[in-house]
N, C-alpha and C positions, 0 to 999 in steps of 0.2 A: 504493500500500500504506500502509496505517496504519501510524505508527512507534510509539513509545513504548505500554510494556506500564503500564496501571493495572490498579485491582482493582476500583474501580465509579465510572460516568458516572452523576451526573443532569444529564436536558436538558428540554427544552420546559420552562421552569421560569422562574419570576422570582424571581432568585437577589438578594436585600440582602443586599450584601456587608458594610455597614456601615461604611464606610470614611470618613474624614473628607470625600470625594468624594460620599459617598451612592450609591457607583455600583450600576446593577442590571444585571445580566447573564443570559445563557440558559442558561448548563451549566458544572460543575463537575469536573473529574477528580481521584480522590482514590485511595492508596496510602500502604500502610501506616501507614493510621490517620491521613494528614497530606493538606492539598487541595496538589494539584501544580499545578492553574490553573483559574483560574476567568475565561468569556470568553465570545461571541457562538456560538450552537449548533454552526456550520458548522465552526468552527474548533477546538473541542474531538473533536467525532464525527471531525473528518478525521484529528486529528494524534496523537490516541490510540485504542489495541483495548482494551479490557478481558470481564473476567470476570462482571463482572452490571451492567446497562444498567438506569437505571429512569427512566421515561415521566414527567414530572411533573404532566402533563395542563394544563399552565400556570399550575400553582400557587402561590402564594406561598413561600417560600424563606429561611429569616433563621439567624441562627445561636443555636443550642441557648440558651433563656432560664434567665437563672441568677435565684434568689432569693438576694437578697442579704443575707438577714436569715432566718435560721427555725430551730425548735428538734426537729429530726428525734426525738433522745430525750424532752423533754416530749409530743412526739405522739404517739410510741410508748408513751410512760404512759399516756395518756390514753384510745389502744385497747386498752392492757390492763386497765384499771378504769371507772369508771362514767362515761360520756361525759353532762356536766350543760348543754351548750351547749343554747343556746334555751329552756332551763326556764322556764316562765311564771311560777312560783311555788313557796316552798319545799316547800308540799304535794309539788307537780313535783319536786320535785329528790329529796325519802326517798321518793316509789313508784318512782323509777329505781332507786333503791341499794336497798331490798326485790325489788324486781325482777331487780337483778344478784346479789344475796345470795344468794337463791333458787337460781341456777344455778351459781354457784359454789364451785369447792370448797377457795379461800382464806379465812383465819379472819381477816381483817380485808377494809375497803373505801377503796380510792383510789378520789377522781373528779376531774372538772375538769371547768370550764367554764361555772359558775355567775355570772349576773350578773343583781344586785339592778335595776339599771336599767329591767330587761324585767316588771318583779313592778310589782303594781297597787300598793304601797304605797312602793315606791322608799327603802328603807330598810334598812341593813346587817344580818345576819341574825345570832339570838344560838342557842345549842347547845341549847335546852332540850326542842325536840321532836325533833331529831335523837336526844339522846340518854335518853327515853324510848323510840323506838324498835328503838335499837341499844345495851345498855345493860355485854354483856360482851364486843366489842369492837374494838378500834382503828378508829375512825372521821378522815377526813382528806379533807377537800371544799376546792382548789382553786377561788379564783375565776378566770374566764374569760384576767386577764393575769396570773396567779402569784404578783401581790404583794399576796395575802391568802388567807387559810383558815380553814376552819369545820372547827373538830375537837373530838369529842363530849367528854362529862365524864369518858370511861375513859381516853379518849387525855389529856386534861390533867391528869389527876391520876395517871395512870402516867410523863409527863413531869414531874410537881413542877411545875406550873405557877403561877406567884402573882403575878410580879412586874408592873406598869405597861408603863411607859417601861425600853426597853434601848437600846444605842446603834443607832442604823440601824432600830428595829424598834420594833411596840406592841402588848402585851399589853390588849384590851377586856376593861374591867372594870365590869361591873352587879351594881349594889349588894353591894358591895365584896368582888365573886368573881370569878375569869376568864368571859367570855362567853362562851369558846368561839374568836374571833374572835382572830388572831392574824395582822398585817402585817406584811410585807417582814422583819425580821433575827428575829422574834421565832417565824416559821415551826420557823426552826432550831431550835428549844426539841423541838418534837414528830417532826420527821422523820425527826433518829436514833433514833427509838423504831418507826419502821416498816419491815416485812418489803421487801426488794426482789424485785422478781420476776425469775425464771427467767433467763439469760440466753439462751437459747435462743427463749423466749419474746419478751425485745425483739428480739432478730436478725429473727423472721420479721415482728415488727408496722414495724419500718423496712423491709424488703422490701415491705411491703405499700405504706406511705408511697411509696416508690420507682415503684411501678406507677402510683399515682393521680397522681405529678407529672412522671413518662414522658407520660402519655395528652394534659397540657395543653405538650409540648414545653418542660419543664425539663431541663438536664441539668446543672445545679450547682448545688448550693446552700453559703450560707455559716453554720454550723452556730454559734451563738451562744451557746456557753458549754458545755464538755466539763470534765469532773472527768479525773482521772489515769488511773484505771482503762479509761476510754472510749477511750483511744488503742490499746491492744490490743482493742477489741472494735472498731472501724471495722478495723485494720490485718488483723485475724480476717477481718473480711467482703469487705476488699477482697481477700485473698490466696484465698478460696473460690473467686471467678468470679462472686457472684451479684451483689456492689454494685458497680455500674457510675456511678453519679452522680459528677460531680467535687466532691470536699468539700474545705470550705478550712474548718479549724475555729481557735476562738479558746477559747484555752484558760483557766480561772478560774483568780485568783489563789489558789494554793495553794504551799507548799513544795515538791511533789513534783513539780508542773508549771513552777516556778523553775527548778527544780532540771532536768527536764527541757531548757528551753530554754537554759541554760547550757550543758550537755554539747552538746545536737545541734545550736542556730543553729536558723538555718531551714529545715524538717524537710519531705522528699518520701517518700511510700512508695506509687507510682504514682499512684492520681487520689486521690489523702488530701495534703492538704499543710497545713503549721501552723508557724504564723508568728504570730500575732497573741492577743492577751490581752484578753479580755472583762472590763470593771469597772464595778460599778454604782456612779455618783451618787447617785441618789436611787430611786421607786418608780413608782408610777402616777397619773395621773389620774384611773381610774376609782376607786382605791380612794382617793385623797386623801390620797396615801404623794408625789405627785412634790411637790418642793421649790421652792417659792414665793418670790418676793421680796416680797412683799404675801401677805398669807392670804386664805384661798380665799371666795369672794363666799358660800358656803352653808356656810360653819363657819370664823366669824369668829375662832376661836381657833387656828387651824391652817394650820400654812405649810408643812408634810410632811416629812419626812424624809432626809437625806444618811446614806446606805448606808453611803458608805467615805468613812474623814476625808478631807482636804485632803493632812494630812501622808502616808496610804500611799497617795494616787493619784501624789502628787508621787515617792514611792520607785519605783512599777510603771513609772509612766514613764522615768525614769532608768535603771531596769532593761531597757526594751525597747529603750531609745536605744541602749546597750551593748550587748546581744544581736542586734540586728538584727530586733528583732518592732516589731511594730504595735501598737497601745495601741486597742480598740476601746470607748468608754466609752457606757455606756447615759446620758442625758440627756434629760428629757421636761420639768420645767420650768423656770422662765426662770430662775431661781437658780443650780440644779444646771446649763445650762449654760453660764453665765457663769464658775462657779468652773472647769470642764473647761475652756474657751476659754483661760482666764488661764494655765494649767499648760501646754499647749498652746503657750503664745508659746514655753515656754522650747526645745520640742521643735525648734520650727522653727527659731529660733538657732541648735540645735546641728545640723541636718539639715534644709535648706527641701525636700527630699524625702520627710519622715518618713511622711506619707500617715496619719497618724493621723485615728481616723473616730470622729464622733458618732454614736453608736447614737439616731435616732428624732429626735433636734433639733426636739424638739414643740410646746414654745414659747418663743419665743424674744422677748428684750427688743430691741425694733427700734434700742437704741445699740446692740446686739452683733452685729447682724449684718455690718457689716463686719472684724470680727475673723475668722470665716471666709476670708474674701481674705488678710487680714493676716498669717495665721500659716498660711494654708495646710491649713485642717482641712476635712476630707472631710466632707458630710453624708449619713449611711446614715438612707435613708426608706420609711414603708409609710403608702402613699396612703389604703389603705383606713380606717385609722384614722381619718381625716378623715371621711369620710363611716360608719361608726359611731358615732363619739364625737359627734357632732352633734346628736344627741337631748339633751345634757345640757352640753356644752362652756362654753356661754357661763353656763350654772347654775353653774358649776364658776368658769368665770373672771372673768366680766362681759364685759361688751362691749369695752374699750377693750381689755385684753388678748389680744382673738382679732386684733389687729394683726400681731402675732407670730404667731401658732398657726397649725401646720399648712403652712407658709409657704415650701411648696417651689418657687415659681417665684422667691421673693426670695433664697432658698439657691442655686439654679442661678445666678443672677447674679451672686453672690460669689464660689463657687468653679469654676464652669464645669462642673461635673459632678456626676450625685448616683449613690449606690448606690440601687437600687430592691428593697424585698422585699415579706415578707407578715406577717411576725414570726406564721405559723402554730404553732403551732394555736391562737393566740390571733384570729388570723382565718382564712378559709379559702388552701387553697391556690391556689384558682383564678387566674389571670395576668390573667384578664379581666377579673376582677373588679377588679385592680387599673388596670390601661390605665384603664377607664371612670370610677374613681373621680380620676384624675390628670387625665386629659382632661377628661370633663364635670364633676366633682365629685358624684357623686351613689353612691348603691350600685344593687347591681343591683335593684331595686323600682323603680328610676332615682326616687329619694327624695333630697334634697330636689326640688321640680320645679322650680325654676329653679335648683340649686345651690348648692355650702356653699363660701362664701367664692371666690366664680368670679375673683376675681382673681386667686389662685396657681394657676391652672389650669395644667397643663404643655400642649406642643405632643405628637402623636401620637409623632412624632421621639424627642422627647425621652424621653419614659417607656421606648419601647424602646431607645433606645443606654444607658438608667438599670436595665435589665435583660439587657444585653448589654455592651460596650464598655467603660462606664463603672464598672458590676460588676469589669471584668476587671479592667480598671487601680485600681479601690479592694482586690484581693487583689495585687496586684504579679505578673497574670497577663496582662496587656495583649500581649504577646509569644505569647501561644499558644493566647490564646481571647478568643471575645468579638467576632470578624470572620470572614469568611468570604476570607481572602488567603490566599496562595501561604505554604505552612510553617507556615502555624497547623493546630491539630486539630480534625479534619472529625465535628465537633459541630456537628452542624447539624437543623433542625424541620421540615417538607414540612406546611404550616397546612392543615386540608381547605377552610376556607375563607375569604376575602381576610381578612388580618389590618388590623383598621383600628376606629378608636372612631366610634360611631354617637351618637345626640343621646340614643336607648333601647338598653337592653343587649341585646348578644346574643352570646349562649356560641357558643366556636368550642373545637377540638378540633385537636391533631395528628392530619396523617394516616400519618407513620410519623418517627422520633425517630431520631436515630442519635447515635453518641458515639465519637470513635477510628473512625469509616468504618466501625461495624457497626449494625446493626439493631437496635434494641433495643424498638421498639413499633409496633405497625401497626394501625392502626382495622379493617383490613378485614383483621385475624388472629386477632381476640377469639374 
């Protein structure tokens, strides 16, 4: 007779446990949302009966892929306004936004996802035919990584917009008027002058989000910068029944979110947990906002921008050390994160467990990479970047500096582990897309054709314990996800087909998603 009662077996199956072992095994038994044991087929069918049985047909098996990095509500804007991703040319980008105007029946236009780089003249864009065609108004065009905007002359002159240079931010000025063009701090000038949409409306455009990163066997993500407000609207959706992802979110520095982590510590409200504080250093690469120690090889007068001084990264820190948060600081170049490393030492003095994480560690001065070891700082990475920004990188930095750049096999060496994401929607959500860009280095066009920078290529292993395991353990969730072992929670992916990096890309798909030991996606339920 069978002994022990579960709630569901998967068998025939090639179960990666994930285990410092790498061990794989045949079948899984799992109750009440938690795996009770995972072992060789004969011995789970014999020593447990359950309630639903599923065949795996001998398929791959890992546990539920978490992004480590993504911005659930930026995507959510982004389906709710005029999606400008892949635009050829600005032509392209106003017949999108006449095209969504048209159908609309909001009196203003948000878009995202615009980037000069893909346009035949490769050249930053100024408001003048935007706002001949949009002329009464609020116009607000996002580019592709958030740290720049195109906003018409109703939006800047209902903002009072005038001035240059602000701190963290830069007002473009042609012939001595605003362009239109508004980077990294100087955004803020215009955005509290625009309408927010519905909340009802983002609840279902994250639900939607939710479906499209169920399908590629995600079930976590780590949600990279939430305002005060937003913690009641995830706690809204987790308490419905419909948001089922596990979210680990980092909260922006704000008074009201200070203020929050004071009172509560480190904060659970079933699969919503937050703990950690999201802080910008510097900007982008693409817009030539990230912060340089040398100025940029194609605008020799500019070394970018530092977001938040020295002196209030140094306070958020000291605040999170106290509190028990995590300090998550966005850093892309070698400037901005040299100064984060240094701030950084103090953390680790005071807690060499602090687990404080570099958001994006993109280029890095090769004397600072062993500061990483040194003070113990995490680096949170998204591969695909490497293989996008390759088109213009070395334009950007020159040759001698892509030494650094990009430079995720020499970060795994330092710290022994990376968080892995997609920093969506500024790239896709796809998983696969990121494996192939870490393994081969290339995107899925499988572009460059021998590879961008094949020396930091990761091992196959790697990228997935960097969306798995090592995820876990960069949210202080090591303990109850991130492996497929006895008492962790049975989030786990059934791949339809072998999960593994090929030399050319090729798209694979969950064949059913579970999270807590339920069902939550099945290919063959569409």
């Amino acid at each position: 007779m069978k002994g022990q009662k579960v709630d569901l077996i998967v068998h025939n199956a090639k179960i990666h446990v994930m285990n410092d072992a790498g061990s794989v095994y045949d079948a899984m038994a799992i109750r009440d949302g938690e795996i009770i044991e995972v072992g060789p087929e004969r011995q789970i069918l014999n020593k447990y009966r359950c309630d639903e049985e599923i065949d795996a047909l001998g398929k791959d098996v890992y546990p539920g892929l978490t992004d480590a990095h993504g911005h659930l509500l930026m995507y959510a804007n982004q389906k709710l306004g005029v999606d400008l991703s892949g635009a050829k040319s600005m032509d392209e980008v106003i017949y999108r936004c006449e095209k969504y105007y048209a159908k609309s029946s909001n009196k203003f236009i948000i878009g995202g996802g615009w980037d000069e780089s893909l346009w035949s003249n490769d050249s930053v864009p100024n408001n003048k035919r935007l706002s001949e065609v949009f002329k009464n108004i609020p116009v607000c065009l996002y580019r592709v990584d958030g740290h720049a905007a195109l906003a018409n002359q109703f939006l800047i002159q209902k903002a009072k917009v005038s001035e240059g240079k602000i701190d963290g931010g830069e007002v473009k000025i042609e012939n001595g008027a605003p362009s239109g063009l508004l980077v990294d701090n100087a955004i803020n000038l215009v955005s509290k002058h625009l309408p927010a949409y519905p909340l009802n409306q983002v609840k279902d455009a994250i639900l939607e989000i939710q479906e499209e990163l169920l399908q590629y066997g995600i079930t976590g993500t780590h949600e990279a910068g939430i305002d005060f407000k937003h913690i009641q609207l995830f706690k809204s959706m987790v308490s419905s029944g419909k948001y089922h992802l596990e979210l680990y979110a980092m909260l922006m520095n704000s008074p009201e979110n200070r203020a929050f982590a004071a009172k509560n510590g480190p904060y659970r409200f079933r699969n919503l947990s937050i703990r950690s504080f999201k802080v910008f250093a510097d900007g982008s690469l693409g817009s030539r906002s990230a912060l340089l120690k040398k100025p940029y090889s194609d605008d020799h007068q500019n070394h970018g921008l530092l977001l938040t001084s020295v002196y209030e990264m140094r306070k958020i820190a000291q605040f999170c050390l106290k509190n028990g948060f995590q300090m998550n600081t966005h850093g892309i170049g070698d400037s901005a994160n040299a100064l984060v490393l240094e701030i950084y030492k103090n953390a680790f003095e005071r807690n060499p467990d602090h687990r404080f994480r570099l958001e994006h560690s993109q280029i890095i001065d090769p004397a600072d990479f062993s500061k990483f070891s040194q003070y113990a700082v995490f680096p949170s990475v998204q591969p695909t970047h490497a293989t996008t920004d390759q088109r213009w990188a070395e334009k950007r930095l020159g040759k001698d500096r892509l030494l650094g750049a990009y430079a995720y096999k020499s970060l795994l060496r330092q710290y022994g582990m990376l968080a892995i994401g997609t920093d969506f929607p500024v790239e896709s959500t796809n998983p696969f897309y990121t494996i192939h860009a870490a393994v081969q280095r290339k995107n899925p066009k499988n572009e460059p054709l021998n590879g961008f920078l094949v020396k930091e290529s990761l091992t196959f292993d790697e990228v997935i314990r960097g969306m798995t395991i090592w995820a876990a353990f960069s949210s202080f969730q090591e303990n109850e996800l991130g492996s497929l072992e006895k008492g962790k929670k049975a989030n786990f992916v059934i791949f339809d087909k072998p999960l593994e990096s090929k030399s050319t890309f090729d798209q694979n798909y969950a064949w059913m998603t579970f999270i807590r030991g339920k069902k939550v996606y099945s290919l063959n339920e569409l």
